[in-house]
Every structure is written in C-alpha cells, then in structure tokens.
N, C-alpha and C positions, 0 to 999 in steps of 0.2 A: 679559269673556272671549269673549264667545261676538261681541262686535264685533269682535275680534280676529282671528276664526275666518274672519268675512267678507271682510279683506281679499286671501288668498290667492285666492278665489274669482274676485272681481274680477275681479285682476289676469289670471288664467289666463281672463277672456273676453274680455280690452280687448286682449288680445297674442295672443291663437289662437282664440277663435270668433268674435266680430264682424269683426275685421278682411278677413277674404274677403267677406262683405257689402257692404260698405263699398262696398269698392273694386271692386266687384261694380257696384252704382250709381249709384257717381261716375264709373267708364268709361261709364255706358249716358248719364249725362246728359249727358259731354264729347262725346260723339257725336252729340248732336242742336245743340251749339253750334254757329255758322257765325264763323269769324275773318274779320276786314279788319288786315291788314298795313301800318303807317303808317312809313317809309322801313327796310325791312326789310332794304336796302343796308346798311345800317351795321352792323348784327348780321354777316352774310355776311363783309364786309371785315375786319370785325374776328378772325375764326375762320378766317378761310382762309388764313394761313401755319399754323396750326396752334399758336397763341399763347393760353396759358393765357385764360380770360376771365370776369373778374367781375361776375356778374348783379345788378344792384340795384334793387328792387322795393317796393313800400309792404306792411306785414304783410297788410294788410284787401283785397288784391287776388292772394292767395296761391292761391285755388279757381282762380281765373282762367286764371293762369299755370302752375300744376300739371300740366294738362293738354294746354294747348299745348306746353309745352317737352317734355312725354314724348312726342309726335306724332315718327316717322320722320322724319329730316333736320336734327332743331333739336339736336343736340349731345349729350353724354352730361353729366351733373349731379351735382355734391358740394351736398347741403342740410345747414341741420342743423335741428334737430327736439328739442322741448322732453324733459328729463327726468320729467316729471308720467305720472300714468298716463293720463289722456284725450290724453298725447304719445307712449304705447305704442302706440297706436290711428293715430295720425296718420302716427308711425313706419314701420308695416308696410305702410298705404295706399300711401305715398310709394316704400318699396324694391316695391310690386306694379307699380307704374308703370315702372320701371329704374332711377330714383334710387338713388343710395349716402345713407345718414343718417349724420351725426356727431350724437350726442345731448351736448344742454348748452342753455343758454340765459343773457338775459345775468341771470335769477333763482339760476341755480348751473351748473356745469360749465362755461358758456361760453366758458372762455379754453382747457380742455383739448378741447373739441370743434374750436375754432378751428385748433388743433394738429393735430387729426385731418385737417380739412377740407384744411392746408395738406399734409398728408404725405399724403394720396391720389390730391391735383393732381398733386404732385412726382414722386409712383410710378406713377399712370398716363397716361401722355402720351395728349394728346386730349382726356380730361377737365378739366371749367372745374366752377365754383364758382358757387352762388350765395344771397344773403344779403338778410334784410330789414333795410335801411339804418334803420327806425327800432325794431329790435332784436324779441325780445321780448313786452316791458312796454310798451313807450310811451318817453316820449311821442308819441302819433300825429304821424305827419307828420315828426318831429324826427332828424335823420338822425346816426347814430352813428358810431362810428371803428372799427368790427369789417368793414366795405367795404373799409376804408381800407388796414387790416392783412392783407387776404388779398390785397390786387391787390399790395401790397410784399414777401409773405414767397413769391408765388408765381409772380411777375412776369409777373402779368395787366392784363389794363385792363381799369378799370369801363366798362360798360355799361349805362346806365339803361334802363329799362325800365316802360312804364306800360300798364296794364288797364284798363278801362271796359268795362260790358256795360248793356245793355235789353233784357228786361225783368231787375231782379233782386231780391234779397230782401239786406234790412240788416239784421243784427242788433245792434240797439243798445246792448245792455247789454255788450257785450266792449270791450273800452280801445281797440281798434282800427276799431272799426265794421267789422267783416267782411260783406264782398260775396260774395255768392251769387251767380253768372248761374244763372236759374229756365229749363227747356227750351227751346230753341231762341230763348235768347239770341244778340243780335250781339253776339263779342265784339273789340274794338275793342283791338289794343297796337301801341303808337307806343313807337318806338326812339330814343334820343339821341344825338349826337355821345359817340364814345367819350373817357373820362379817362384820360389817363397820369400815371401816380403816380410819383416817385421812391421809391427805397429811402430815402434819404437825406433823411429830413425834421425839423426844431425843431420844439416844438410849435405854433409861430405857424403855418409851412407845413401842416400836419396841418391847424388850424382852415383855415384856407383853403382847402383842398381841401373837407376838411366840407362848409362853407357855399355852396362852388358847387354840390355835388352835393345837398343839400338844395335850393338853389335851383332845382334843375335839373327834379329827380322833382316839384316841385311846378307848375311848367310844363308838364311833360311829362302829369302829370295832368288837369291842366286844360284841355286839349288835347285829351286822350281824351275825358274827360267831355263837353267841347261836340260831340264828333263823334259817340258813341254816343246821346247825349238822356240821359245819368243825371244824377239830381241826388240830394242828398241834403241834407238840413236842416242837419247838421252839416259845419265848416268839413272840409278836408284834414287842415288841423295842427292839433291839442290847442291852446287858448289857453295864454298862458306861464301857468306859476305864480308866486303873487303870494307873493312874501318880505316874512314879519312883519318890521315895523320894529324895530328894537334901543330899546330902551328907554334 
C-alpha cells in the first residue's frame, strides 16, 4: 500500500518540481556550447518557401540537437516524447525550450502521437516536425518508417540531420548510447541533401526510401564524427539480430 502512496508523489516532482531545474541547467550548458554548421544551405533552402519539413536525427544525438534547433532563426518544432514518467520530465524540458510534445513512443501511443504531430503541422503553418528515425527502442542506428509517414501525411521533406560534439560523456548502458556534449563542447551538425517522399508509395517504395535515409544518417554521422574528433567504442548501428534457426 504504502508503495502505492509513493507513486503519486513521484509523479507530481518529475512533471512540476524538477522539471524547472532541469531545464534551468540544460539552457546554462547549451550556452557554453560553440556550433560549426556543415552545409547549412540545405536546411535554409529547404524552409524558405515555407514548406512543411521533417527533421531526422539519430535518438543518442537528441541533447545535441535540442538546443540548437530551439536557438532563434532555426524554425518552430512538433517532437514527440515518451509516455514513461522520466518522459514527464523530458516532456516539460522540451515545451520550456518552445517545442510543442506529442507524447507516444513506438513502446505505446506512438501511432496516436504521430496523429497529433501530423495535425499540428497541418494546423500551424510554419511549423515542421521532427523525429528520431531509429524510433524509441532501438534498434540504434536502424532507421524506421514513422519519418517516412510524417513527410507523406504532412507534405514535408525529410531532412537529415547529424550531431557530433568533443568533449562529451557516453552513457552506455541506454539501447541508444546517448551523447552528452560536456561544457564548452564543439558541437559539430552537418545537413543532408533533402528526401522527397511521395504520398503514394507500395511497401517496396517505402523500404527504399528507408534504406536510403538509414543509409544516408549513417554517412552523415560519420562525417560528423571525423570532423568533431568523437569516437566511441561502440558501432553507430546495433549489430543485426541473430534469428534462431528453425529446428
């Protein structure tokens, strides 16, 4: 019972007293980061008719981009942000920034946040979208069809997008390896030639779009990485999983 008692508690500090902390900290350390802009043309071109536009970014490079995208000039932002309650936290951070949150993920809700994300594009003009192409869970590096479905239900073009920072802090034990730039980190994001999606795609078309834009964030990573000096012991992409043989 009395564990019972505790979880109200929680919750009422992960959604209204820590939350201004937080975001309190993560402003003061975005402030000491210094950016380099690697063809920064292409983001511009892409926003300057005023054409919906879908951000696609690795999950473990999320701190990175957070703060630069809320920086004056870089666009207004549809995220969405986990149901969990360390995503009540993450939630509030994100709208202190200017972000709008659709909550879902692809562990539950995610197909009606996706809805949300598409009807606030649709309802505020100006506003773009943006999503971590390998969802989630994972698999790291492994790039998902919820990119795919916002650039078609909102008639934006993806936009890849890669982070790299020195010095920073890894933490290992998340499915994503999430990247911290540590104070007065360089943080290093390199832009990719934009995708244009049809509405109108088989599932074959769909995997192939996939697999260029997996192809694409992983380049575009790799890119960063050698330009920043980061390295990390583990690969970009989760190794595949190995399917038991049928007996």
């Amino acid at each position: 019972m009395a564990r019972k008692e505790r979880k109200p508690l929680r919750r009422f500090f992960l959604r209204h007293v820590l939350p201004p902390f937080v975001s309190a900290a993560y402003k003061l350390l975005g402030a000491t980061w210094r950016y380099r802009e690697v063809r920064g043309e292409l983001r511009d071109a892409a926003t300057a008719d005023g054409r919906a536009v879908v951000g696609a970014f690795f999950h473990a490079r999320t701190f990175q981009l957070l703060h630069y995208n809320s920086r004056p000039g870089h666009g207004k932002w549809v995220l969405m942000c986990s149901q969990s309650r360390d995503g009540d936290l993450m939630a509030r951070v994100e709208e202190s920034l200017g972000y709008r949150v659709a909550r879902g993920s692809s562990g539950g809700g995610g197909a009606r946040a996706l809805v949300s994300m598409i009807q606030a594009v649709k309802q505020h003009p100006g506003w773009s979208s943006c999503l971590a192409v390998d969802g989630s869970r994972g698999p790291r590096g492994i790039a998902q069809e919820g990119v795919i479905t916002l650039a078609q239900k909102t008639g934006g073009v993806i936009l890849p997008a890669a982070a790299s920072c020195r010095p920073a802090l890894v933490y290992p034990w998340s499915w994503d390896r999430t990247v911290l730039p540590l104070p007065f980190a360089r943080v290093h994001v390199v832009f990719g030639e934009p995708i244009e999606v049809s509405r109108k795609l088989d599932a074959a078309g769909v995997e192939q779009v996939r697999a260029r834009l997996e192809r694409v964030m992983l380049e575009l990573h790799r890119e960063a990485d050698a330009s920043s000096g980061f390295s990390d012991r583990a690969p970009l992409q989760a190794p595949p999983r190995v399917r038991p043989e049928s007996a």
